[in-house]
mmCIF file of the N, C-alpha and C atoms, coordinates in Angstrom:
data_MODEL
# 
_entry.id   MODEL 
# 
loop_
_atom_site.group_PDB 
_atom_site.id 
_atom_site.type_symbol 
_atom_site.label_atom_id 
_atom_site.label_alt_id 
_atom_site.label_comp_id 
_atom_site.label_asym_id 
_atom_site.label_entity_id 
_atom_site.label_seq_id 
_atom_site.pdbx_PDB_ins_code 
_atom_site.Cartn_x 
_atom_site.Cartn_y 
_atom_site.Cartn_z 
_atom_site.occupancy 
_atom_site.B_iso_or_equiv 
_atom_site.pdbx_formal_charge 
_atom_site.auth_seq_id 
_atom_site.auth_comp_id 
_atom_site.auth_asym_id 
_atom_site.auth_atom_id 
_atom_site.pdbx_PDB_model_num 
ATOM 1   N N  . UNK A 1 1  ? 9.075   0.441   0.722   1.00 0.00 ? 1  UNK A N  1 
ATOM 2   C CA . UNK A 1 1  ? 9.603   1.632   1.353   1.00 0.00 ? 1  UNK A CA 1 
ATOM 3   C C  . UNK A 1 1  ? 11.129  1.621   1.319   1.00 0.00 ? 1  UNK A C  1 
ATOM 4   N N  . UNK A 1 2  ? 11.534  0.343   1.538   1.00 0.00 ? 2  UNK A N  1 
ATOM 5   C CA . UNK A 1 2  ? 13.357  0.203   1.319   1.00 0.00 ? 2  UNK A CA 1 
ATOM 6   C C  . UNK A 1 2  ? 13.631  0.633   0.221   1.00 0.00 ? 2  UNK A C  1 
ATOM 7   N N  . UNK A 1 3  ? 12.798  0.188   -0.914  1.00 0.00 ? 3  UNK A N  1 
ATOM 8   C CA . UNK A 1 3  ? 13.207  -0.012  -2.287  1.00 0.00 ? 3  UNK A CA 1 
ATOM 9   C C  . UNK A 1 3  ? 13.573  1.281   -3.061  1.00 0.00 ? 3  UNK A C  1 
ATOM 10  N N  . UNK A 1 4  ? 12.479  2.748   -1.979  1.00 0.00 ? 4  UNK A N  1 
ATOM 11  C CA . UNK A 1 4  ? 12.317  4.209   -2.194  1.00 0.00 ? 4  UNK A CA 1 
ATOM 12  C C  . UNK A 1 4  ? 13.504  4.724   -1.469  1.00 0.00 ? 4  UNK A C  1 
ATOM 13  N N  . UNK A 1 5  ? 13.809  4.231   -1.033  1.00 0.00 ? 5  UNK A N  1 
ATOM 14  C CA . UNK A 1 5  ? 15.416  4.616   0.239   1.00 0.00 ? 5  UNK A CA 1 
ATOM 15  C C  . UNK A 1 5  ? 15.048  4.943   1.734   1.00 0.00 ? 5  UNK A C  1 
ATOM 16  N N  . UNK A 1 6  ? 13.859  4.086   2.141   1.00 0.00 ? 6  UNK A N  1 
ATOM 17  C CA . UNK A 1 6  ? 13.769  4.701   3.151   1.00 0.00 ? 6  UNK A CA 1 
ATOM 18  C C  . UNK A 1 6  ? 14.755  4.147   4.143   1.00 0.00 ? 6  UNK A C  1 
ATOM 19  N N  . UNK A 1 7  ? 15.336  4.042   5.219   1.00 0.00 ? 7  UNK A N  1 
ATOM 20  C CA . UNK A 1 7  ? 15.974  3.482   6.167   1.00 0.00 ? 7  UNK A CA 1 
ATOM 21  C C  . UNK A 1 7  ? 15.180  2.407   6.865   1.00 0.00 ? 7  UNK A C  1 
ATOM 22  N N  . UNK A 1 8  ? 15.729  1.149   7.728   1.00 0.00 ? 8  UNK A N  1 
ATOM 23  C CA . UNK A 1 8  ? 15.226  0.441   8.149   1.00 0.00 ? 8  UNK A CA 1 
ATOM 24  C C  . UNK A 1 8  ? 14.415  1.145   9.523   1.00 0.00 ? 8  UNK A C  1 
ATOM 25  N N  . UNK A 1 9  ? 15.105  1.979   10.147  1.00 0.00 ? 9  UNK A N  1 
ATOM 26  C CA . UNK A 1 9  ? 14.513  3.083   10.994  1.00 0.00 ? 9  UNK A CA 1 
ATOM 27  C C  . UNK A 1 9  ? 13.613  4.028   10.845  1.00 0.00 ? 9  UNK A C  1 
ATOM 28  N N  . UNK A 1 10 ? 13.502  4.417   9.043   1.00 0.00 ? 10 UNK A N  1 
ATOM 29  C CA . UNK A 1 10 ? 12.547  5.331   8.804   1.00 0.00 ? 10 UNK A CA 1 
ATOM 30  C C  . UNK A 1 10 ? 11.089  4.021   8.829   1.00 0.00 ? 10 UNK A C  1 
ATOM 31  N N  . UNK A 1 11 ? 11.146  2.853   8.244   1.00 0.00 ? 11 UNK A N  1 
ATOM 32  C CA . UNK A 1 11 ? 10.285  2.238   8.245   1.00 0.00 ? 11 UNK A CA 1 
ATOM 33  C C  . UNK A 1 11 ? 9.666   1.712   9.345   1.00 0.00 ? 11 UNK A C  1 
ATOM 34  N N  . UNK A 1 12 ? 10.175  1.792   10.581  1.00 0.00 ? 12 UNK A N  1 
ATOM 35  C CA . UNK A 1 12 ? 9.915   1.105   11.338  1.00 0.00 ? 12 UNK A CA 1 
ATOM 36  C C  . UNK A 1 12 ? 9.094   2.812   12.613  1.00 0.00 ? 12 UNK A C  1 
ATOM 37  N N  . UNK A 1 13 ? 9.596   3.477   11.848  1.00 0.00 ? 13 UNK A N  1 
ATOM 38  C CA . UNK A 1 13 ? 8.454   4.803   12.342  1.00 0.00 ? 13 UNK A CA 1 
ATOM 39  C C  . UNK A 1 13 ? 7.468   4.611   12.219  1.00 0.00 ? 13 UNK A C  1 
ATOM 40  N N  . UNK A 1 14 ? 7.913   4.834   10.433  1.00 0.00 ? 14 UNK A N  1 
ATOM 41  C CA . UNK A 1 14 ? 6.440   4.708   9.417   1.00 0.00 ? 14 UNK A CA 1 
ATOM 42  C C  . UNK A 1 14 ? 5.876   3.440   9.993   1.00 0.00 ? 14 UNK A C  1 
ATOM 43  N N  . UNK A 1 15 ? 5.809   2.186   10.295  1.00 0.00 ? 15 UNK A N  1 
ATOM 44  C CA . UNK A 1 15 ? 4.843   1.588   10.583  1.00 0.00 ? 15 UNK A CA 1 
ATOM 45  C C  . UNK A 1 15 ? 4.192   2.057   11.852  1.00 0.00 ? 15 UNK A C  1 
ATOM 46  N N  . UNK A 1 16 ? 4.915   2.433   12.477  1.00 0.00 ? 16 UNK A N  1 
ATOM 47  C CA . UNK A 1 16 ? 4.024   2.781   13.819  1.00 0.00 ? 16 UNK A CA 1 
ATOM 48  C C  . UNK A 1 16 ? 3.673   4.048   14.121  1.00 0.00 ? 16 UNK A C  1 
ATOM 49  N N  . UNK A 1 17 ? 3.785   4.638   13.075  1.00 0.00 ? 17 UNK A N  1 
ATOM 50  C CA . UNK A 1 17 ? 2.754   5.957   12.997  1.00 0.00 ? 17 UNK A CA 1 
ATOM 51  C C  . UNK A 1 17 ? 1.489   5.950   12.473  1.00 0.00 ? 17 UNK A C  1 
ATOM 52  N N  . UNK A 1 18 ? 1.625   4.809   11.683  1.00 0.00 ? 18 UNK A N  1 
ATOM 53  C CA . UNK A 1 18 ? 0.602   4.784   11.142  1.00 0.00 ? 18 UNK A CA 1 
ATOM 54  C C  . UNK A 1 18 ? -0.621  3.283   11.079  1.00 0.00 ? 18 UNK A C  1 
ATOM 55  N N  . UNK A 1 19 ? 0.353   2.421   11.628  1.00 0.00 ? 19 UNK A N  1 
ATOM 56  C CA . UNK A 1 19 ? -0.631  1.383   12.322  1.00 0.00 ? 19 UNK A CA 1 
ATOM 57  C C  . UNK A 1 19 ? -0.686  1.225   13.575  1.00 0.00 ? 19 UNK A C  1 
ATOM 58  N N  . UNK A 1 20 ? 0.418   1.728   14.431  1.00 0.00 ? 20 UNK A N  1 
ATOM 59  C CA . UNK A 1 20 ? 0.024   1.715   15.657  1.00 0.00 ? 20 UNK A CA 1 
ATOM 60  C C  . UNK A 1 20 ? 1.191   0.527   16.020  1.00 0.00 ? 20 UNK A C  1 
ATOM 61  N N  . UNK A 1 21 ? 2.070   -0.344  15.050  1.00 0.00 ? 21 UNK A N  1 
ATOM 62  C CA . UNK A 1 21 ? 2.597   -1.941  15.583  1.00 0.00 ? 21 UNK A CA 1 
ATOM 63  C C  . UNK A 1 21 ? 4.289   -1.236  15.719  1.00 0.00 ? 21 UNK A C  1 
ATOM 64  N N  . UNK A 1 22 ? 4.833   -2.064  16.824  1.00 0.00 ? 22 UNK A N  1 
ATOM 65  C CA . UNK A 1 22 ? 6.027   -2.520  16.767  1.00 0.00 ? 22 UNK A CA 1 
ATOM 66  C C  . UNK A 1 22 ? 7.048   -2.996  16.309  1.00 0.00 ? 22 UNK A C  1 
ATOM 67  N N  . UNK A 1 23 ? 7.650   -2.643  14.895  1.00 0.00 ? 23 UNK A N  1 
ATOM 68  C CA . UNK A 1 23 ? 8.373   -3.735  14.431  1.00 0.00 ? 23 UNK A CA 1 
ATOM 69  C C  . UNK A 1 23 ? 10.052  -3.442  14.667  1.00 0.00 ? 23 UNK A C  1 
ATOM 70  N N  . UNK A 1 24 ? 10.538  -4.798  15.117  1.00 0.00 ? 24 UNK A N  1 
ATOM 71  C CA . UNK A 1 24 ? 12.210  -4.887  15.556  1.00 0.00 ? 24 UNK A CA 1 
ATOM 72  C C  . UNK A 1 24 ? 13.131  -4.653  13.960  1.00 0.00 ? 24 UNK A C  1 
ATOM 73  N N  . UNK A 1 25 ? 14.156  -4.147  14.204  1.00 0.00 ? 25 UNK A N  1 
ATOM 74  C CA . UNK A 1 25 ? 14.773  -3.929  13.114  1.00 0.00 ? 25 UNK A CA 1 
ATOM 75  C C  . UNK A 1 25 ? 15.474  -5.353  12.364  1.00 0.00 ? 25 UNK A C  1 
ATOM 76  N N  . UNK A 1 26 ? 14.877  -6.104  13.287  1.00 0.00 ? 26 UNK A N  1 
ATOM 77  C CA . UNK A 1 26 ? 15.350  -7.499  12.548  1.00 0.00 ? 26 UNK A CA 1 
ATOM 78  C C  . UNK A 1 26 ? 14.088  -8.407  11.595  1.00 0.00 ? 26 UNK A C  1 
ATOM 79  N N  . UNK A 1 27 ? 13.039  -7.922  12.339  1.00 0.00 ? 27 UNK A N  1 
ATOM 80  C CA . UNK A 1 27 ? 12.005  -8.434  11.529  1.00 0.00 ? 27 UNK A CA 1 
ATOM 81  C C  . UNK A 1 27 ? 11.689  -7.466  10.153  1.00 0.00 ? 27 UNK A C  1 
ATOM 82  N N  . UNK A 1 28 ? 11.813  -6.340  9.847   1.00 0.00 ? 28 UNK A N  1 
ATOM 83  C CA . UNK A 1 28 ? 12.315  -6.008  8.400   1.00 0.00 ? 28 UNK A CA 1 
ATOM 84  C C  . UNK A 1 28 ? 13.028  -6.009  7.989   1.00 0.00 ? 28 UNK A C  1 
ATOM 85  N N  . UNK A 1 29 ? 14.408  -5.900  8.547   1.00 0.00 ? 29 UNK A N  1 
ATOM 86  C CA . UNK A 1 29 ? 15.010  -6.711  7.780   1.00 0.00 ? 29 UNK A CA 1 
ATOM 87  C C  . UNK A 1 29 ? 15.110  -8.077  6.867   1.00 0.00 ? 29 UNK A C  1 
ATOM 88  N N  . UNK A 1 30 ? 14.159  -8.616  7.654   1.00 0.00 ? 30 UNK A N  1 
ATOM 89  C CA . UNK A 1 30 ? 14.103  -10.438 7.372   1.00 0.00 ? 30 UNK A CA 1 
ATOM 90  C C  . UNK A 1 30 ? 12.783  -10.255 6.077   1.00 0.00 ? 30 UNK A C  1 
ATOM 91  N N  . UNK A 1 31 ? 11.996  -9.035  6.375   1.00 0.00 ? 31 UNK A N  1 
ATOM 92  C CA . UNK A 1 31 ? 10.780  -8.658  5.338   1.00 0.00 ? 31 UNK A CA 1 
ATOM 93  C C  . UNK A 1 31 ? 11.451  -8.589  3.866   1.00 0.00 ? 31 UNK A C  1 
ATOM 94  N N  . UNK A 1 32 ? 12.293  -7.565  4.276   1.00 0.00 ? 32 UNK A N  1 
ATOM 95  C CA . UNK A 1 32 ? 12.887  -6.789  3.016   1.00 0.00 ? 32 UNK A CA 1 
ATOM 96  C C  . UNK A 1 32 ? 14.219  -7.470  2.061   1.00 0.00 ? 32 UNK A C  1 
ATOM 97  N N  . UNK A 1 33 ? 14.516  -8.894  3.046   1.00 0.00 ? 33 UNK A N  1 
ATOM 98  C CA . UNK A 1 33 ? 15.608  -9.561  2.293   1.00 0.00 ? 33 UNK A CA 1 
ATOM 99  C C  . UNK A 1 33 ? 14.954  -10.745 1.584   1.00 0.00 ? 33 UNK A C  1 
ATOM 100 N N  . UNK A 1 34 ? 13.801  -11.222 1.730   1.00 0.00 ? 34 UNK A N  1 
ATOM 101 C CA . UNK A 1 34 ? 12.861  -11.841 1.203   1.00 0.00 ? 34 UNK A CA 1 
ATOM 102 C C  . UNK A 1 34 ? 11.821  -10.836 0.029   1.00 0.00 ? 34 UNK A C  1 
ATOM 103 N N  . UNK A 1 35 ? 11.733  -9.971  0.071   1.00 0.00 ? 35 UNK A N  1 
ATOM 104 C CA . UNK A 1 35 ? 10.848  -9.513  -1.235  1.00 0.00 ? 35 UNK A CA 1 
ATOM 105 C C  . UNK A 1 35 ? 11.806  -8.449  -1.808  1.00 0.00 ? 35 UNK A C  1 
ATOM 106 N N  . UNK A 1 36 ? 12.933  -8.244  -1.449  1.00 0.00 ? 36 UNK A N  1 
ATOM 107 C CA . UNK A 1 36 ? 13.836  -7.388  -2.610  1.00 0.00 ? 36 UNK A CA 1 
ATOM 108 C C  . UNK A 1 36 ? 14.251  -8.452  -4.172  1.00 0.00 ? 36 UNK A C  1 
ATOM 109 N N  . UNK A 1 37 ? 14.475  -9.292  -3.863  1.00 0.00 ? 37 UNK A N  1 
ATOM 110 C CA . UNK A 1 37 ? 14.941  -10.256 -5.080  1.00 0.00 ? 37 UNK A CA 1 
ATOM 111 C C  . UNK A 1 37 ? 13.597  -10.433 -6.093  1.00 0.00 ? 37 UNK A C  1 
ATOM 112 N N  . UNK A 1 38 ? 12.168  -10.565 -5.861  1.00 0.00 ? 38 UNK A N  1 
ATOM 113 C CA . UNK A 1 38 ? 10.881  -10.307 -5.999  1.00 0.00 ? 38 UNK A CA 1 
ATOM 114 C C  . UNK A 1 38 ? 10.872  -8.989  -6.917  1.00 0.00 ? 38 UNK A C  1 
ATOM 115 N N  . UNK A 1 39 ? 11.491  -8.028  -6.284  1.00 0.00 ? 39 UNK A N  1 
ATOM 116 C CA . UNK A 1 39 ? 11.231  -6.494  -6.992  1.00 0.00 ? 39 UNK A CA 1 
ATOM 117 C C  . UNK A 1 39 ? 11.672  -6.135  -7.475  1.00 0.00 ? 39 UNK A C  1 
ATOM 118 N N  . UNK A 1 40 ? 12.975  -6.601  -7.676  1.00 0.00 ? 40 UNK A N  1 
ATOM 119 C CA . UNK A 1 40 ? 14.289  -6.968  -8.770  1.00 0.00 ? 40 UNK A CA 1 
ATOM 120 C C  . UNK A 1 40 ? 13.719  -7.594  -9.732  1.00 0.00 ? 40 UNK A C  1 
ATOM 121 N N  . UNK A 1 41 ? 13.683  -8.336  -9.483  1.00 0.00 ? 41 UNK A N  1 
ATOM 122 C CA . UNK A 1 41 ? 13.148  -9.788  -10.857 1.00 0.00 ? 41 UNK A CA 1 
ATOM 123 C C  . UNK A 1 41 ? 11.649  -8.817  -11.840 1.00 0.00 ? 41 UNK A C  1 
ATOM 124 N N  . UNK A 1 42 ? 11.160  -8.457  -11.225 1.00 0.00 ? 42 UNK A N  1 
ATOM 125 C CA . UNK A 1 42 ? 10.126  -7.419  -11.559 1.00 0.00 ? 42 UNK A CA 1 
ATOM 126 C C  . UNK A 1 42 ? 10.098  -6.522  -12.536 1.00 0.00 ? 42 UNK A C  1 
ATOM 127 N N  . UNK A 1 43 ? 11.206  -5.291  -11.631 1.00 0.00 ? 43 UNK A N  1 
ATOM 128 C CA . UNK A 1 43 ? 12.154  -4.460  -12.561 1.00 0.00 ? 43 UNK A CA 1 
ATOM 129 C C  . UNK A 1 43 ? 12.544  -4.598  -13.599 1.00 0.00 ? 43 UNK A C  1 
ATOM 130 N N  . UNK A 1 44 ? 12.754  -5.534  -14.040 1.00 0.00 ? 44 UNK A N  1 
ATOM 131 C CA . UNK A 1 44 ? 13.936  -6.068  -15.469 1.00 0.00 ? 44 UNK A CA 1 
ATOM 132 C C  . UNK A 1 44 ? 12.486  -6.911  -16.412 1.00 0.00 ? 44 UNK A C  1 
ATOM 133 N N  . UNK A 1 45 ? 11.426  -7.090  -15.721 1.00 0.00 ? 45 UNK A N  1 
ATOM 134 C CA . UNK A 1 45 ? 10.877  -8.080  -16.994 1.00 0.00 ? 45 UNK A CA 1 
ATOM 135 C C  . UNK A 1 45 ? 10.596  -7.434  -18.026 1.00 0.00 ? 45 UNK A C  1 
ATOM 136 N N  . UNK A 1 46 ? 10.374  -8.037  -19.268 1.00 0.00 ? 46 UNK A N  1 
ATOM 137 C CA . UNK A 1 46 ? 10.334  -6.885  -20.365 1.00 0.00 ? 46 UNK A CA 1 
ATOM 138 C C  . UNK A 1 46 ? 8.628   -6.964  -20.758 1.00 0.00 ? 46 UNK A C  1 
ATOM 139 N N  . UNK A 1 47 ? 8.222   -5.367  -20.873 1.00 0.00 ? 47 UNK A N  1 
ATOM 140 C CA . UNK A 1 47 ? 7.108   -5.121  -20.878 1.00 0.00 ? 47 UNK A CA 1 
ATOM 141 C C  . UNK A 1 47 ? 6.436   -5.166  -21.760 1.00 0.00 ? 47 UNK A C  1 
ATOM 142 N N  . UNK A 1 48 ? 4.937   -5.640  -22.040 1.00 0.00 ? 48 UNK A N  1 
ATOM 143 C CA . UNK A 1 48 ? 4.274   -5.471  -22.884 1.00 0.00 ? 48 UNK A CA 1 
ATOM 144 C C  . UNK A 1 48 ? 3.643   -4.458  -23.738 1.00 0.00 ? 48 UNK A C  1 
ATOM 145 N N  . UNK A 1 49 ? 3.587   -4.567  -25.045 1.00 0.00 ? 49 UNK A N  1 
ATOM 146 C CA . UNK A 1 49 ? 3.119   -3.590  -25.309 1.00 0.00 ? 49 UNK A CA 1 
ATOM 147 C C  . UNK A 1 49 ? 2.306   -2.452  -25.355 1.00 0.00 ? 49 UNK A C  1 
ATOM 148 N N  . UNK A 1 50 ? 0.984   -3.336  -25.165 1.00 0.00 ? 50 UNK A N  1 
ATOM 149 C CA . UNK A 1 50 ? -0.352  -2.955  -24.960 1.00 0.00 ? 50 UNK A CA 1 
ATOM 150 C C  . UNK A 1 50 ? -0.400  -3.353  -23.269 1.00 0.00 ? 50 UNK A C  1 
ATOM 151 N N  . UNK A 1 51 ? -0.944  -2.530  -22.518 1.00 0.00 ? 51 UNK A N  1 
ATOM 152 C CA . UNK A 1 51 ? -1.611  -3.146  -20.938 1.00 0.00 ? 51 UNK A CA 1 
ATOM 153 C C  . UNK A 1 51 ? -3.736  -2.147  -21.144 1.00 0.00 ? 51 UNK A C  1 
ATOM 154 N N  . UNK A 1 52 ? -4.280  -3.397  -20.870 1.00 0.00 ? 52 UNK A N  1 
ATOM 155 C CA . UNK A 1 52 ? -5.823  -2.743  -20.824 1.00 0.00 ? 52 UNK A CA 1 
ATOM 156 C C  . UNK A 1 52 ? -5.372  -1.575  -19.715 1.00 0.00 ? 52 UNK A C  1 
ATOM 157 N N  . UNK A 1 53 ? -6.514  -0.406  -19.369 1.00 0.00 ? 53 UNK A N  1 
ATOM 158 C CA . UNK A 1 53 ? -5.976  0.118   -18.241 1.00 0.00 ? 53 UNK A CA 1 
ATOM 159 C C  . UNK A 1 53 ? -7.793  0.362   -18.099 1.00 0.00 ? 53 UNK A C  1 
ATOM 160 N N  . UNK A 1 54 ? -8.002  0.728   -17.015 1.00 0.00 ? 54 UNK A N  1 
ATOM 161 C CA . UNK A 1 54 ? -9.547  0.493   -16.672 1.00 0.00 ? 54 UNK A CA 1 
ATOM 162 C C  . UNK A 1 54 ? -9.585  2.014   -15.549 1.00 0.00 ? 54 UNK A C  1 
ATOM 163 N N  . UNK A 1 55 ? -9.826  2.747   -15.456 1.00 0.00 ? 55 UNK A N  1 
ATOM 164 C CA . UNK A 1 55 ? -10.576 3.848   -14.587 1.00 0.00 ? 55 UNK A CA 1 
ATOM 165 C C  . UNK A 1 55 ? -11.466 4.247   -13.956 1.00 0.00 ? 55 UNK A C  1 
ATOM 166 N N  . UNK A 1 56 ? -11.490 3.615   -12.721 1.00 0.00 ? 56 UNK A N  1 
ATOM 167 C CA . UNK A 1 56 ? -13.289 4.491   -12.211 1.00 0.00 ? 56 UNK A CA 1 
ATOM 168 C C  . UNK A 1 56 ? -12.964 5.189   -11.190 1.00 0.00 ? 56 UNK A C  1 
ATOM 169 N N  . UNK A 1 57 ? -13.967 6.140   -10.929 1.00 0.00 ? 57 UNK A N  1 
ATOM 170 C CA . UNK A 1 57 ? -14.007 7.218   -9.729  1.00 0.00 ? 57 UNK A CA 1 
ATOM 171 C C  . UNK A 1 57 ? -15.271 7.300   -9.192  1.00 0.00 ? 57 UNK A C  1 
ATOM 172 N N  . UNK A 1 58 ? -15.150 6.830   -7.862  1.00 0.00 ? 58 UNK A N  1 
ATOM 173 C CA . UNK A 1 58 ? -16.438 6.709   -7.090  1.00 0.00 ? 58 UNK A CA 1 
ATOM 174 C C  . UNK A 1 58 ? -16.303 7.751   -5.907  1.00 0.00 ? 58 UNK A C  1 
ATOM 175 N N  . UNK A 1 59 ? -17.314 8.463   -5.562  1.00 0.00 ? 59 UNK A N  1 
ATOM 176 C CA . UNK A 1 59 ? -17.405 9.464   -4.662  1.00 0.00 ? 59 UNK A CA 1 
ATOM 177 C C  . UNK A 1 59 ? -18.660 8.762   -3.319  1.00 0.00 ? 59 UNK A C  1 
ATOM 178 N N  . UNK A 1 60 ? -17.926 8.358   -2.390  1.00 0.00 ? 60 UNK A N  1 
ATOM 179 C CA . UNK A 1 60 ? -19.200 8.184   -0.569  1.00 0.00 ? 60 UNK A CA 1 
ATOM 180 C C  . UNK A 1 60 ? -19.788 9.263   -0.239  1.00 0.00 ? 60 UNK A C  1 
ATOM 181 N N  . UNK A 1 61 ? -20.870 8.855   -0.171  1.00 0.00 ? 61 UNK A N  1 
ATOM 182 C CA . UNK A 1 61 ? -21.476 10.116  0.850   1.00 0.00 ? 61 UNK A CA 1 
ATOM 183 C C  . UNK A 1 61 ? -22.211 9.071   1.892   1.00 0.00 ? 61 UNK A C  1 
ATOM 184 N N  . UNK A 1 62 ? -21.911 9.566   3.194   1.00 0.00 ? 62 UNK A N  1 
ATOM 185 C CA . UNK A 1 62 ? -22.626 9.329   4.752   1.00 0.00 ? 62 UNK A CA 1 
ATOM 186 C C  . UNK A 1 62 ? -23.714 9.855   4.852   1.00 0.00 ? 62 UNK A C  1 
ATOM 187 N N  . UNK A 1 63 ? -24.760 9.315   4.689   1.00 0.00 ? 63 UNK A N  1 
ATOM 188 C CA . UNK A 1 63 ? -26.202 10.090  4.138   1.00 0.00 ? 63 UNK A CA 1 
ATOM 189 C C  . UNK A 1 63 ? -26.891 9.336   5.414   1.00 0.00 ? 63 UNK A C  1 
ATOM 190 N N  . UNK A 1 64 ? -27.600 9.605   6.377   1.00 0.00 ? 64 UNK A N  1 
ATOM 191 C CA . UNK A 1 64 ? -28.738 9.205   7.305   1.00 0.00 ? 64 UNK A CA 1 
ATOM 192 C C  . UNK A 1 64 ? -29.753 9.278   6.934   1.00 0.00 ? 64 UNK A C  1 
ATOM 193 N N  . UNK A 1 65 ? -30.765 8.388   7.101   1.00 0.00 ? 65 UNK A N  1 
ATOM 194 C CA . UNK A 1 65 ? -32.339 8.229   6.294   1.00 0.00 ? 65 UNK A CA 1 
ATOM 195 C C  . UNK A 1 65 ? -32.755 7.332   7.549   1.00 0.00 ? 65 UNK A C  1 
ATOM 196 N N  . UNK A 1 66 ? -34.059 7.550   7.917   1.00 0.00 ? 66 UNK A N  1 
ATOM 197 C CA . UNK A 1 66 ? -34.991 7.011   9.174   1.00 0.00 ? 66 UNK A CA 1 
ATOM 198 C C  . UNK A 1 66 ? -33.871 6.885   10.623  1.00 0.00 ? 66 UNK A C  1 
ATOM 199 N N  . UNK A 1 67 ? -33.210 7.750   10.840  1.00 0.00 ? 67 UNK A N  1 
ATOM 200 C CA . UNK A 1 67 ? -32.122 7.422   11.661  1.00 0.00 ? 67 UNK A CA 1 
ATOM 201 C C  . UNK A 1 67 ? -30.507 6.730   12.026  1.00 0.00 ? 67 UNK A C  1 
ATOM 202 N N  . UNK A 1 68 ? -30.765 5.920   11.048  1.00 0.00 ? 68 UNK A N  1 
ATOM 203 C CA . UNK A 1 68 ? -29.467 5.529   10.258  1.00 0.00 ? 68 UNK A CA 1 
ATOM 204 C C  . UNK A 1 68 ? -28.312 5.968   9.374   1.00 0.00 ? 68 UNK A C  1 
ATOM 205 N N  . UNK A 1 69 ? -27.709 5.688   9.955   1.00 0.00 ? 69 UNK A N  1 
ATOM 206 C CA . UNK A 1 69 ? -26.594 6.256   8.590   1.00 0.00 ? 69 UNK A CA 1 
ATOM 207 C C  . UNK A 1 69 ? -26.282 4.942   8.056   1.00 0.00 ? 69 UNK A C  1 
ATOM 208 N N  . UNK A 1 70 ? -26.988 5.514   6.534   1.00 0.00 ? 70 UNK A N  1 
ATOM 209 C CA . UNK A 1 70 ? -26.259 4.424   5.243   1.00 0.00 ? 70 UNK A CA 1 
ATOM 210 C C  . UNK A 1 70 ? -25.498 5.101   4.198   1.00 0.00 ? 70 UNK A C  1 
ATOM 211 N N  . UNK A 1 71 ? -24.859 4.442   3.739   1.00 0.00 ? 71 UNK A N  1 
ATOM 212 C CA . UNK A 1 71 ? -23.850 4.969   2.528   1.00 0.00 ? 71 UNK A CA 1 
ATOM 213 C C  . UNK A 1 71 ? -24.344 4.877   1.286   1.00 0.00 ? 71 UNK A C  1 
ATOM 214 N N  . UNK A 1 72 ? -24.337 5.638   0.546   1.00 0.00 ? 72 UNK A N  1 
ATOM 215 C CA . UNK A 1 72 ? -24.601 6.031   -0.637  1.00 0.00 ? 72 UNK A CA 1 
ATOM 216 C C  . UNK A 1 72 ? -23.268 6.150   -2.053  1.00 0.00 ? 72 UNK A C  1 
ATOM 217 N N  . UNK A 1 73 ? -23.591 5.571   -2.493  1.00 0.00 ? 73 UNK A N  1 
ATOM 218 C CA . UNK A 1 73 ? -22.388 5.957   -3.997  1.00 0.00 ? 73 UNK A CA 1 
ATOM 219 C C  . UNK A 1 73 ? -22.963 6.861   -4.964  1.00 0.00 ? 73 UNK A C  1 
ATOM 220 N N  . UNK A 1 74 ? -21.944 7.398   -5.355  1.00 0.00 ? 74 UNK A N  1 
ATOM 221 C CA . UNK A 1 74 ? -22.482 8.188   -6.603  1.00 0.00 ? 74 UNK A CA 1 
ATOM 222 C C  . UNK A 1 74 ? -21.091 7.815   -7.284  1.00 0.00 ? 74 UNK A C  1 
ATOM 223 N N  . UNK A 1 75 ? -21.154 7.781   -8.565  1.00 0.00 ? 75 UNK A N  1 
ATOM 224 C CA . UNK A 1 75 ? -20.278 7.575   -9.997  1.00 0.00 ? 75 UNK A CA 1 
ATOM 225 C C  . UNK A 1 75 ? -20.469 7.983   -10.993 1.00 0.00 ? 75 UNK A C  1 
# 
């Protein structure tokens, strides 16, 4: 989220809007100064030519049978 520009303040919304947790602006900080050098190093490796790429799309359905609800896949 740093890496997208968010602010250490926008992130620390975003986590707790959406998980519900607390985080101090020092503990992402301490997140984000430990895996920026990680995403850097990343950035720059030089890419392969070929990558396999694999696709599936699976659709749930919440289907009840004898009183139960079991889940069902379809693909």
């Amino acid at each position: 989220m740093y890496a997208k520009g968010m602010t250490i303040k926008d992130i620390e919304s975003h986590i707790m809007e959406i998980y519900g947790l607390k985080c101090s602006d020092t503990i992402i900080s301490r997140i984000t100064d430990k895996i920026l050098p990680i995403i850097r190093e990343r950035q720059i490796r030089p890419l392969e030519e070929i990558y396999a790429v694999v696709f599936m799309d699976v659709i749930h359905f919440h289907v009840r049978s004898e009183g139960h609800i079991v889940f069902e896949r379809y693909s």
